[in-house]
C-alpha positions as CSV (number, residue, x, y, z in Angstrom):
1,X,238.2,72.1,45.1
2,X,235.1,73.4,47.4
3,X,233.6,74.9,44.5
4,X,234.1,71.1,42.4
5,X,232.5,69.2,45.4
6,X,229.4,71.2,45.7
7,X,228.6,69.6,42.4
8,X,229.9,66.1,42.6
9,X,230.3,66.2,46.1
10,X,227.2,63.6,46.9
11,X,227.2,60.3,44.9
12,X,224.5,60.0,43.4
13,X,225.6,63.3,40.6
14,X,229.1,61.0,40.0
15,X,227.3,58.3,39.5
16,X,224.5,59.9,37.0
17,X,227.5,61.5,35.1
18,X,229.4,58.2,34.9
19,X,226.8,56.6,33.4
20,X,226.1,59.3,30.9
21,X,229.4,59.3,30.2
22,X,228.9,55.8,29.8
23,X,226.3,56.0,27.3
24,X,223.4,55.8,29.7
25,X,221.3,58.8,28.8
26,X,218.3,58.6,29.2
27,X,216.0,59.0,31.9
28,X,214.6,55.8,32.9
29,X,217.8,53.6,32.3
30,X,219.3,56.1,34.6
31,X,217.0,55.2,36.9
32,X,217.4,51.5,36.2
33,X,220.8,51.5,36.3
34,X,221.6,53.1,39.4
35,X,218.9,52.4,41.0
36,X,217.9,55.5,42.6
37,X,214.4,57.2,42.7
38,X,212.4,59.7,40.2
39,X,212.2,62.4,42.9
40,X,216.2,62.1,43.7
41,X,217.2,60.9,39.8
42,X,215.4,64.4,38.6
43,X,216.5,66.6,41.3
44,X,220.5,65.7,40.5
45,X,219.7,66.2,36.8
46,X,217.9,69.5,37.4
47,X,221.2,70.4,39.2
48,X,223.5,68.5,36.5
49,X,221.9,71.1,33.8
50,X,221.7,74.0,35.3
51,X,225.4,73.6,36.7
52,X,225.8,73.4,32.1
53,X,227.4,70.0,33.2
54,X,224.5,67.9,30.8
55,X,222.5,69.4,28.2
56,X,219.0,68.2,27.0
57,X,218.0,66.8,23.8
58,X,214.9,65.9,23.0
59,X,214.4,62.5,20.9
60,X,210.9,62.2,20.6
61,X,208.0,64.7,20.4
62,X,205.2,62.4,21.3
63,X,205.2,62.0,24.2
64,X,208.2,64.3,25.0
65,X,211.2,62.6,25.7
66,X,214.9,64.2,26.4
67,X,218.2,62.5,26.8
68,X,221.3,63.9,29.0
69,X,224.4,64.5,27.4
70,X,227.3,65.7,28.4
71,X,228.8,69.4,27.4
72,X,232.1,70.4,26.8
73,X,232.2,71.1,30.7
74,X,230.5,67.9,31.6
75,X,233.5,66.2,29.8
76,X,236.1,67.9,31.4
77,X,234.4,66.8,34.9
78,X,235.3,63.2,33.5
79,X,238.7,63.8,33.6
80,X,238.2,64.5,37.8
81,X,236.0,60.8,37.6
82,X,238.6,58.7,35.5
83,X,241.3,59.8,38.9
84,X,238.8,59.4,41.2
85,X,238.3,55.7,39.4
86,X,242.3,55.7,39.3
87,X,242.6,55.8,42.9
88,X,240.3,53.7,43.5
89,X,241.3,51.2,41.2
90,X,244.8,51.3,42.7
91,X,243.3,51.2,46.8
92,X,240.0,50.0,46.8
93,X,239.6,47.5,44.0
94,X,241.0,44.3,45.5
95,X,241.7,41.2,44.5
96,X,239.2,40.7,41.7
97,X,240.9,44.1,40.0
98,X,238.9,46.8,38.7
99,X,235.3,46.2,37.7
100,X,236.0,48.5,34.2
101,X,239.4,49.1,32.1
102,X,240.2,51.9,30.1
103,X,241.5,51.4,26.7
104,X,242.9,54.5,25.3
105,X,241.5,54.9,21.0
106,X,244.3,56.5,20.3
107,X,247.0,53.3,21.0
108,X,244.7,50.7,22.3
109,X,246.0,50.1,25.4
110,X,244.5,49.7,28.5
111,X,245.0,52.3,30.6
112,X,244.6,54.5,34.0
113,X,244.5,58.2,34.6
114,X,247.7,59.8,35.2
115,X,247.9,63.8,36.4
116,X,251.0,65.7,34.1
117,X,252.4,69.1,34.7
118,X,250.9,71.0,32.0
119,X,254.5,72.9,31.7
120,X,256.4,69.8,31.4
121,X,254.7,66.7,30.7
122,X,256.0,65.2,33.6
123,X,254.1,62.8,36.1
124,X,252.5,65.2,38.8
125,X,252.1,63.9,42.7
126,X,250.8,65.6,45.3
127,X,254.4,65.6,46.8
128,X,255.4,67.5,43.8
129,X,253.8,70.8,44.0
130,X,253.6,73.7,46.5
131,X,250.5,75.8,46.5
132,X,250.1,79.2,46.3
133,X,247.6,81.8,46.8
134,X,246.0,82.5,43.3
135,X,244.0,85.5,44.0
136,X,245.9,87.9,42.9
């Protein structure tokens, strides 16, 4: 858990990979979007990339110009945003609801994140597991 919030763990690198994952990728829409500055916008995307959580691809050569996309890692991270959103969804959203729904491609349903035991398939709650040391 440490380890996950020394990435994410400030939120503006959340936000930036929310909106990635949202199909904001490029530099100044990032900006735009969330309203944050160059220095602080290119420092978090400097960390994003070399954390192998977004990858650069360049989409003109004149001037240079790179878009963020997310790697195979970054999308996993998503998975820890779309509970975080969850949660917050469920405790924080109020009576106007959630400001963004899920629909899942598969059924078309709009949906939330739910944690499964991956021996199972059962619904997993905190009250439903004990912890163990794992450095064995």
């Amino acid at each position: 858990m440490a380890r996950t919030f020394d990435i994410i763990g400030e939120p503006w690198t959340a936000l930036i990979v929310r909106d990635v994952y949202a199909g904001i990728v490029r530099f100044e829409d990032l900006k735009r979007d969330l309203g944050i500055s160059r220095k602080v916008l290119a420092e978090r995307l400097g960390r994003l990339l070399e954390k192998e959580i977004l990858r650069r691809h360049q989409y003109s050569d004149r001037p240079p110009r790179f878009e963020y996309l997310l790697t195979e890692k970054g999308f996993d991270l998503c998975a820890v945003l779309l509970a975080a959103m969850a949660w917050g969804d469920r405790w924080t959203a109020g009576p106007a609801g959630p400001p963004v729904l899920l629909r899942h491609q598969a059924c078309g349903e709009v949906t939330h994140a739910v944690l499964r035991c991956a021996g199972c398939g059962q619904p997993l709650d905190a009250t439903d597991v004990d912890l163990e040391d794992g450095t064995r």
